[in-house]
N, CA and C atoms as a LAMMPS dump frame, in Angstrom:
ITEM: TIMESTEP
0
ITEM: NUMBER OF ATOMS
312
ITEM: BOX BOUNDS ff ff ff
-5.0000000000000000e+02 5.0000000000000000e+02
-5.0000000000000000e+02 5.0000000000000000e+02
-5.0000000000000000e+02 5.0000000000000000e+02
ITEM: ATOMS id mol type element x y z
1 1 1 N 17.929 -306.216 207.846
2 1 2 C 19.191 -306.639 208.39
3 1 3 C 19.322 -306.085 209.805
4 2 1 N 19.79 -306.979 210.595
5 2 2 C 19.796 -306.289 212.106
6 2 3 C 21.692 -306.457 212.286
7 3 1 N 22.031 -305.393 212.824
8 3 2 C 23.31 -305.395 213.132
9 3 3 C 23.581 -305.208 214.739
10 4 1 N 24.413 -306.829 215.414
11 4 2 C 24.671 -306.333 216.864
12 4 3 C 25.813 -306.821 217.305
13 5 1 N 26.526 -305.91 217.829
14 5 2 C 27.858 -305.866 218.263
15 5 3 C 28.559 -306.007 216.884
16 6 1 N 28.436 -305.008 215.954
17 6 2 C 29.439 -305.74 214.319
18 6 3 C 28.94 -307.007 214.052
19 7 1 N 27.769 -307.704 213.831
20 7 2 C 27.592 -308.574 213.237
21 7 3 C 26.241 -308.618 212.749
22 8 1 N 26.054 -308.895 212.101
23 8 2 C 25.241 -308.443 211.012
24 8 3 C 24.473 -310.174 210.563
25 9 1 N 22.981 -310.015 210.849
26 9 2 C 22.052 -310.893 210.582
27 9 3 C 21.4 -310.508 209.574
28 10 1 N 20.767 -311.535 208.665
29 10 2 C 19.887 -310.611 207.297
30 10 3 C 18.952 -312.057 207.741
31 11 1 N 17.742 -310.89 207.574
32 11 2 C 16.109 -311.236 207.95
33 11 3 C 15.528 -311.627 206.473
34 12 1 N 16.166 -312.497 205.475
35 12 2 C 15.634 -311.993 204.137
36 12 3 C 14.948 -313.458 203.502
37 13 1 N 14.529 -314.103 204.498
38 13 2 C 14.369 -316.012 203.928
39 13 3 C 12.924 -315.963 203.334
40 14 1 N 12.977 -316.601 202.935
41 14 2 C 11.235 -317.177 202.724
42 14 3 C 10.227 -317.047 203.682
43 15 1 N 11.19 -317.953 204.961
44 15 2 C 10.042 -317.769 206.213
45 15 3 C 9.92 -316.937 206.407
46 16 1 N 11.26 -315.835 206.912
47 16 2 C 11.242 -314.962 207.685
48 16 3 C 10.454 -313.59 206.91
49 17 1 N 10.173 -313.71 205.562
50 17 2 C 9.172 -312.691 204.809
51 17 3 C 7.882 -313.242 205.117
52 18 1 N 7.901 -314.347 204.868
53 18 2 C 6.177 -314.758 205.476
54 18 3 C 5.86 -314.768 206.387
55 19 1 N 6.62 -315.204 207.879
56 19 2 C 6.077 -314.666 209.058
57 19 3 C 5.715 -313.428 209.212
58 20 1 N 6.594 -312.411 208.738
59 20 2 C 6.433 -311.244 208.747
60 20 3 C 5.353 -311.012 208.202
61 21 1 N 4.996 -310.807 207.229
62 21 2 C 3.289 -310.937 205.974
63 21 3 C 2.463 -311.63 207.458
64 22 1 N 2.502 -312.797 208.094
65 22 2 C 1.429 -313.228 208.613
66 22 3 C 1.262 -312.549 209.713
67 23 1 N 2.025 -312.078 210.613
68 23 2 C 1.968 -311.32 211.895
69 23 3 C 1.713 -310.137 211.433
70 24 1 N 1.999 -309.485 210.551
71 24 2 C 1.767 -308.166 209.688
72 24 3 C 0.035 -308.019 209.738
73 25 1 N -0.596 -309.263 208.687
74 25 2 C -2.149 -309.428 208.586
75 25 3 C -2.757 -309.611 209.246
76 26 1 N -2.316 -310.202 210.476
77 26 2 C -3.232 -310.457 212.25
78 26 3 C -3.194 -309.457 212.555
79 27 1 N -2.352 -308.948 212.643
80 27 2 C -1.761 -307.61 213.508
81 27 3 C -2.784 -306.15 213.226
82 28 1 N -3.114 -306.293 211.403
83 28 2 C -3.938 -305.289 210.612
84 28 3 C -5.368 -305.878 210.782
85 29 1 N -5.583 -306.95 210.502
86 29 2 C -6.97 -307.65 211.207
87 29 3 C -7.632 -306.869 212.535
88 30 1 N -6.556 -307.582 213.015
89 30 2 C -6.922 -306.751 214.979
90 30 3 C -6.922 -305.594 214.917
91 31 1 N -6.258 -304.638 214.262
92 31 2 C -6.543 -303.638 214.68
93 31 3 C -7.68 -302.665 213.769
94 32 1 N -7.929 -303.029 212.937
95 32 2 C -9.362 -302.645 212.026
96 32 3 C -10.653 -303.297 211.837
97 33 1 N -11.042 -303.998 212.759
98 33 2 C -11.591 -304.833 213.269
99 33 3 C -12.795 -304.291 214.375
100 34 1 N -13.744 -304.313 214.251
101 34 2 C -14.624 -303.495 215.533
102 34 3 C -15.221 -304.938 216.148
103 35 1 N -14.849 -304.569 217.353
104 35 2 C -15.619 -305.634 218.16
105 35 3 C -16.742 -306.085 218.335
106 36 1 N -16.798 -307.069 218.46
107 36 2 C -18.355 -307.85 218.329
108 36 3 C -18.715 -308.123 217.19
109 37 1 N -17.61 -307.999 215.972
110 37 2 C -18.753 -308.414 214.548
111 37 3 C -17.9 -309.418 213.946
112 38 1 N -17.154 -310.052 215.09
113 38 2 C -16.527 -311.461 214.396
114 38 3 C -17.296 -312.806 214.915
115 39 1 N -18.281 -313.294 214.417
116 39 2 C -19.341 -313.972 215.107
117 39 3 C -18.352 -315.241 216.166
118 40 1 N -17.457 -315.255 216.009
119 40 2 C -17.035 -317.026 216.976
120 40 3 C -16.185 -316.693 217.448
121 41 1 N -15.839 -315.191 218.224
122 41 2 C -15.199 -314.365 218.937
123 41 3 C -15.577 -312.907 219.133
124 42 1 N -16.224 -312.71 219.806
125 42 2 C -16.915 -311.311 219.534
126 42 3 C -16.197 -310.35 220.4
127 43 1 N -14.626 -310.983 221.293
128 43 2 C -14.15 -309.982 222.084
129 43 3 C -12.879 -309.529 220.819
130 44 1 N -12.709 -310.019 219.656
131 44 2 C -11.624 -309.822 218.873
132 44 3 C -12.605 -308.179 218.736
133 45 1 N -11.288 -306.582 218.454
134 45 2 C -11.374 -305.679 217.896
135 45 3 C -11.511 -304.665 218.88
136 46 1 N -11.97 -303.821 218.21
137 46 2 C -11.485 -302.746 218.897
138 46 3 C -13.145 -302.149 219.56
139 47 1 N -12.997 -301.187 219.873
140 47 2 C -14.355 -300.712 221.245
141 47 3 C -15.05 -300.057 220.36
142 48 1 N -16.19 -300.041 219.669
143 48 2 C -16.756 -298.518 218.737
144 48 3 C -17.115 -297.594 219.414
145 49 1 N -16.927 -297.102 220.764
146 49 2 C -17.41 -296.474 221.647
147 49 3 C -15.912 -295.139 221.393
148 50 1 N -14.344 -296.041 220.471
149 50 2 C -13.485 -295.199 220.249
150 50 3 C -13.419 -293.963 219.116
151 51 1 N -14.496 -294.358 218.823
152 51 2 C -15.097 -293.506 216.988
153 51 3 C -15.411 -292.523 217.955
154 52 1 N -16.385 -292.399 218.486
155 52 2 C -17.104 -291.138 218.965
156 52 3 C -16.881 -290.493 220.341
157 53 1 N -15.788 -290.57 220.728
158 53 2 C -15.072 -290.017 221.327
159 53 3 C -14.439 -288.643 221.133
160 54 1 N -14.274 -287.498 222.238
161 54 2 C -13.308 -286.719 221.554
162 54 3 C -11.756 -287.237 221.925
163 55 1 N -10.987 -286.527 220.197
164 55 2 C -9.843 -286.885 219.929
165 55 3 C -8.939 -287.231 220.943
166 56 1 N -8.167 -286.709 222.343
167 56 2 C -7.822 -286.733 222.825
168 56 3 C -8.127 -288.094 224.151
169 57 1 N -9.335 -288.263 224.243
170 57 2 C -9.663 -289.898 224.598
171 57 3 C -9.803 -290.777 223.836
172 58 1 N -10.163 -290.661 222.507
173 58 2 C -9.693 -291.789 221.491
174 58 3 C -8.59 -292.483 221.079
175 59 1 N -7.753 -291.006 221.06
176 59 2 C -6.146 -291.52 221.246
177 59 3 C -5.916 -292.833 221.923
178 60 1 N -5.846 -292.327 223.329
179 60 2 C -5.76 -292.536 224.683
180 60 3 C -6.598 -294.333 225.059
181 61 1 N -7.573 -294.181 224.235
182 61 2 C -8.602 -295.716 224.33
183 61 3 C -7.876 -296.21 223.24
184 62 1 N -7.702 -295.806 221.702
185 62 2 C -6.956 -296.799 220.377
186 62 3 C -5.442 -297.446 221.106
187 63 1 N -5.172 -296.576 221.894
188 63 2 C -3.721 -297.016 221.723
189 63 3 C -3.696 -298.117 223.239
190 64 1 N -4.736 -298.187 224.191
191 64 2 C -4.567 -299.195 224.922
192 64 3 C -5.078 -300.367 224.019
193 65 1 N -6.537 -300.602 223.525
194 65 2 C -6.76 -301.394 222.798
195 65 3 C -5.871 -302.397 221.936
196 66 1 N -5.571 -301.637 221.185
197 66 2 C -4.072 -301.669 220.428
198 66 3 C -3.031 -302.567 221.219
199 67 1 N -2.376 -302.226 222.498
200 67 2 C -1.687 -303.078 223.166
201 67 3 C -2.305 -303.82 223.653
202 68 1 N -3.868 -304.188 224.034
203 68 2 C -4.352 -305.377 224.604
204 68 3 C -4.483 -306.539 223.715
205 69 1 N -4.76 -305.933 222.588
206 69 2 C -5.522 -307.304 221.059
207 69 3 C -3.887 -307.779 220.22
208 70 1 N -3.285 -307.019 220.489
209 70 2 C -1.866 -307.628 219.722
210 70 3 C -1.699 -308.375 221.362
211 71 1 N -1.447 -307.934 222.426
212 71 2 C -0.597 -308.962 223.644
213 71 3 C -0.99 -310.059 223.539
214 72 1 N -2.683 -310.111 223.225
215 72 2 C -4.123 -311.445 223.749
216 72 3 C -3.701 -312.326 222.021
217 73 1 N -3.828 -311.713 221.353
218 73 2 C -3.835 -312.326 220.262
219 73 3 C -3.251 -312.766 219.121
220 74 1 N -1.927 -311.849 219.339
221 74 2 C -0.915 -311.987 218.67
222 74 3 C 0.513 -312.094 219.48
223 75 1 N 1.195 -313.087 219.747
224 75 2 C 1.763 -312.79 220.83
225 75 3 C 3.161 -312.67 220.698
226 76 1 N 3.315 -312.924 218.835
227 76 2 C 4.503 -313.396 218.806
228 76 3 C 5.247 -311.686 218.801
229 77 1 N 4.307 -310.732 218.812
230 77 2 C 4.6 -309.107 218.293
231 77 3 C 4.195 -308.374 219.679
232 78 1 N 5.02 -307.484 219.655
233 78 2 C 4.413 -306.183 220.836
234 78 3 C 4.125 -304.96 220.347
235 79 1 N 3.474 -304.056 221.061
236 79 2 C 3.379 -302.741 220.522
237 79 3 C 4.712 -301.865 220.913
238 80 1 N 5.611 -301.286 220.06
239 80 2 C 6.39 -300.396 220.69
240 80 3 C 6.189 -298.914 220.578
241 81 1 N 5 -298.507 219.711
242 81 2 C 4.618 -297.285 219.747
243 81 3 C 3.46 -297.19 218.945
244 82 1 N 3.015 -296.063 219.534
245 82 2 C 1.6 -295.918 218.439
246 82 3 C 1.565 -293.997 218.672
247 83 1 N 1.106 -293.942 217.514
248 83 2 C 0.925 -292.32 217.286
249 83 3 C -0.142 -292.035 216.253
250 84 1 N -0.534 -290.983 215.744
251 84 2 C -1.281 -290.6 215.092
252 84 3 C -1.384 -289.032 214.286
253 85 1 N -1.978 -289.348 213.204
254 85 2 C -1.141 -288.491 211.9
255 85 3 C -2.593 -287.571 211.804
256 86 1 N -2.627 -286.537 211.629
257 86 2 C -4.051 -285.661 211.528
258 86 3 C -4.315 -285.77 210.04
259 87 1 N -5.86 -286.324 209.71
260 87 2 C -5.907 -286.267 208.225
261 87 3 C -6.939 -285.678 208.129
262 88 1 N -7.62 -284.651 207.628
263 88 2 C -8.532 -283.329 207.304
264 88 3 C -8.815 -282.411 208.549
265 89 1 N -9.725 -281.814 207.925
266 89 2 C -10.161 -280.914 209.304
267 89 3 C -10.962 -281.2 209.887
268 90 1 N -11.649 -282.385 209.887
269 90 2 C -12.885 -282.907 210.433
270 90 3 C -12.531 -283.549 211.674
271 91 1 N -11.33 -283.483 212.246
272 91 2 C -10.899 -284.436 213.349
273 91 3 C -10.381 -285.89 213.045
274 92 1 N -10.185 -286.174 212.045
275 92 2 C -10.072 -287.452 211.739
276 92 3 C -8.589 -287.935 211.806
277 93 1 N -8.349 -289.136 212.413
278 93 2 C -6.81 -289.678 212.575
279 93 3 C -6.763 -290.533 212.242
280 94 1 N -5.214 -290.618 211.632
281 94 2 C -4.81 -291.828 211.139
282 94 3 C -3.927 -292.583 212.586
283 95 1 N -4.251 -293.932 213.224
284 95 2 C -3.026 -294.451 213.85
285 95 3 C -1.943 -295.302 213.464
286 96 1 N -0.59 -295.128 213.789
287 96 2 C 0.182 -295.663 212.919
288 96 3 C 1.146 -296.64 214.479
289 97 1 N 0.767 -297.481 214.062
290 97 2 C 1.354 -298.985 215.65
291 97 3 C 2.463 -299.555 214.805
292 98 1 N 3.771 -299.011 215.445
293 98 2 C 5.338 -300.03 215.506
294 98 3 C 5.139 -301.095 216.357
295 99 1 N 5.286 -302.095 215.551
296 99 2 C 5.794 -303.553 216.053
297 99 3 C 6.903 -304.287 216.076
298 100 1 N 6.705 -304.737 217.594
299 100 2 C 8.526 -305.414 217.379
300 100 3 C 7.993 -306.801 218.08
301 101 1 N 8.616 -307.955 216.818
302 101 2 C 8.654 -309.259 216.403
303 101 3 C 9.321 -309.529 218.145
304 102 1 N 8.59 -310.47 218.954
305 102 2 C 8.806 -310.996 220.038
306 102 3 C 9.917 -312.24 219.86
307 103 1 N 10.138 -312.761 218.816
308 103 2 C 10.692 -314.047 218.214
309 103 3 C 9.964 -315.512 219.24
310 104 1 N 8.814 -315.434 219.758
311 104 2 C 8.76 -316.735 220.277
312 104 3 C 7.619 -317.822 219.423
């Protein structure tokens, strides 16, 4: 439900759950996705050059990536944030990308 100025819209239709689900699954596509191994687009995904990086430029490379493959490819969504959650001690991160529905 989005509320503006006291008025109150509900996001709750059929479509509007399935668009969501479909921009949701592009959105998770693109971004787990390593580049070059989608044969009839090989610029879809992300750089593997971001794996072996240290943490602090991986960040820094996921999260442009991230805003380039949702702008190029998904257009109806933007990135409004991306961050990342520390999961063991091995260096390993989780990234977690807020999206906000462009409506076009």
């Amino acid at each position: 439900m989005l509320i503006i100025d006291d008025v109150q819209i509900i996001i709750n239709s059929v479509y509007e759950r399935e668009l969501r689900e479909e921009i949701l699954e592009k959105a998770l596509f693109l971004l787990t996705c390593i580049k070059g191994t989608i044969p009839n687009n090989r610029e879809i995904g992300l750089d593997p050059d971001i794996i072996s990086s240290p943490a602090y430029i991986a960040q820094n490379l996921y999260t442009i990536s991230a805003i380039e493959l949702i702008e190029e490819f998904e257009p109806r969504a933007s990135v409004e944030e991306v961050s990342f959650i520390a999961s063991g001690g091995a260096g390993n991160m989780i990234p977690k990308v807020v999206l906000t529905y462009n409506a076009e």
